[in-house]
C-alpha positions in Angstrom: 110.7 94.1 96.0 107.3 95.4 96.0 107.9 97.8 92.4 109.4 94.8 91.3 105.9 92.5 92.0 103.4 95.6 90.5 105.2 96.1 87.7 104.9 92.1 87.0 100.8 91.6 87.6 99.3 93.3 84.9 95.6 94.4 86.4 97.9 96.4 88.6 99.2 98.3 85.1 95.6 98.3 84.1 94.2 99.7 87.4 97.1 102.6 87.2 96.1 103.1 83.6 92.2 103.7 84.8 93.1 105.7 88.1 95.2 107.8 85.3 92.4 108.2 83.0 89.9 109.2 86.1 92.3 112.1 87.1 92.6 113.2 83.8 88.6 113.3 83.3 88.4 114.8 86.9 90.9 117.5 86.4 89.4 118.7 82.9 86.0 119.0 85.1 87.7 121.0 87.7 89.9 123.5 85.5 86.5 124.3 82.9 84.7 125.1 86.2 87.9 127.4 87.5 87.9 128.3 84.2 83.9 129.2 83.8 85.1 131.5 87.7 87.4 133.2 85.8 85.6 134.2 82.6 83.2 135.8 84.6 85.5 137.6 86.5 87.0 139.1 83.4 83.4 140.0 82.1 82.8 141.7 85.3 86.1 143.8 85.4 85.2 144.7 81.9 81.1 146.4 82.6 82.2 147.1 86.3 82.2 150.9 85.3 78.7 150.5 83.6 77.4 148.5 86.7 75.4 149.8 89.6 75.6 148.6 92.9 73.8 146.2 93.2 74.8 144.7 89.6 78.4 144.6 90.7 77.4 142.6 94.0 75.2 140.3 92.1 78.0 139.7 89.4 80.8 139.5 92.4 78.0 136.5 94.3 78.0 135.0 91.1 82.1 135.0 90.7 82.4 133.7 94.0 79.6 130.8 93.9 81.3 129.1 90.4 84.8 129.8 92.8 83.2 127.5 95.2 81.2 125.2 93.3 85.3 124.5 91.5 86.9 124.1 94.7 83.8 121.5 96.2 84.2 119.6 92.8 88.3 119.9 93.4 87.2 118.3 96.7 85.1 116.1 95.7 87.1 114.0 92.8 90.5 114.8 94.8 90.0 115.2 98.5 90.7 112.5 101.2 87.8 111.0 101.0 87.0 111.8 97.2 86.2 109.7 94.2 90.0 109.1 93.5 90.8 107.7 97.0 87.5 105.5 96.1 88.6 104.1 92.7 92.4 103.7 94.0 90.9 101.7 97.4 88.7 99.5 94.9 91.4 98.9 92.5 94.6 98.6 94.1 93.7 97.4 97.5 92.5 93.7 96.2 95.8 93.3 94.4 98.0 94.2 97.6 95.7 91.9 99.3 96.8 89.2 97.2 100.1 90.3 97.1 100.6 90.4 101.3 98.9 87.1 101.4 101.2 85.3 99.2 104.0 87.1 101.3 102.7 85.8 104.1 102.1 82.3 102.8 106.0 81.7 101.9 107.3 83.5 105.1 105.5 81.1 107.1 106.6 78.3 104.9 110.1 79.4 105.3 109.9 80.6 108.8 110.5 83.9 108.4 110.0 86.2 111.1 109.7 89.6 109.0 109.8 90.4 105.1 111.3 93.9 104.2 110.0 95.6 101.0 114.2 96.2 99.0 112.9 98.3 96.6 111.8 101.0 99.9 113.9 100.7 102.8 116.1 102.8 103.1 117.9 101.5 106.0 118.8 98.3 104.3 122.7 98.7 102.7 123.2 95.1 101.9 121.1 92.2 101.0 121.6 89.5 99.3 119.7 88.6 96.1 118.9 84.9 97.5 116.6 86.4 99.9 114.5 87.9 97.8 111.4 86.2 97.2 109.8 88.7 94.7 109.5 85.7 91.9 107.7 82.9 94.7 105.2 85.9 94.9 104.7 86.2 91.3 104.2 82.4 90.8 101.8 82.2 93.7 99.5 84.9 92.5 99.6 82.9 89.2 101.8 85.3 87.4 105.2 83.4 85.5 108.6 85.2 85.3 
């Protein structure tokens, strides 16, 4: 029961607790530059009587430029290959490392041919709580329980 594992190492708690501290920094970045779009948007509704032409385009460039430098930085912190995916891959990926290793360790010590996550498959209606080597996995990683 993989949940049940995660829930037992605590640098997994910690790493959760720092990805949810990144996304927090990252989305107050991204929703003052929206925000930034927006309040010169309104500005420009406001004067857009008092504008010429080429004040409104030059106000409308500017409105659309802060609209794209939000949705680069939305990209940037939150996109496949952004600084989130980054800081999840260095801080979770070690731990699952760990965890498949010590998985892999006792299946072969107890000749098991495959290892199903309970706490995901759906497909699973019974099994029985012998089986489950959640705990071996905690004590092999060094964590008691």
């Amino acid at each position: 029961d993989m949940e049940y594992i995660l829930k037992n190492i605590p640098a997994y708690e910690q790493a959760n607790t720092q990805l949810n501290q990144a996304s927090q920094q990252y989305q107050s970045e991204v929703e003052a530059k929206a925000k930034e779009a927006e309040t010169l948007y309104k500005e420009y509704q406001k004067a857009s009587a008092s504008l010429s032409a080429a004040q409104k385009t030059q106000r409308e460039e500017a409105i659309v430029a802060k609209e794209k430098e939000a949705a680069e930085l939305r990209k940037k912190y939150f996109g496949p290959e952004g600084e989130m995916a980054k800081k999840q891959e260095a801080l979770i990926a070690p731990i699952q490392d760990k965890i498949y290793e010590a998985v892999k360790q006792i299946s072969e010590q107890k000749g098991y041919a495959a290892v199903v996550d309970r706490g995901s498959a759906q497909s699973i209606i019974f099994a029985s709580p012998s089986i489950d080597i959640s705990n071996e996995v905690l004590s092999r990683l060094g964590y008691s329980n």
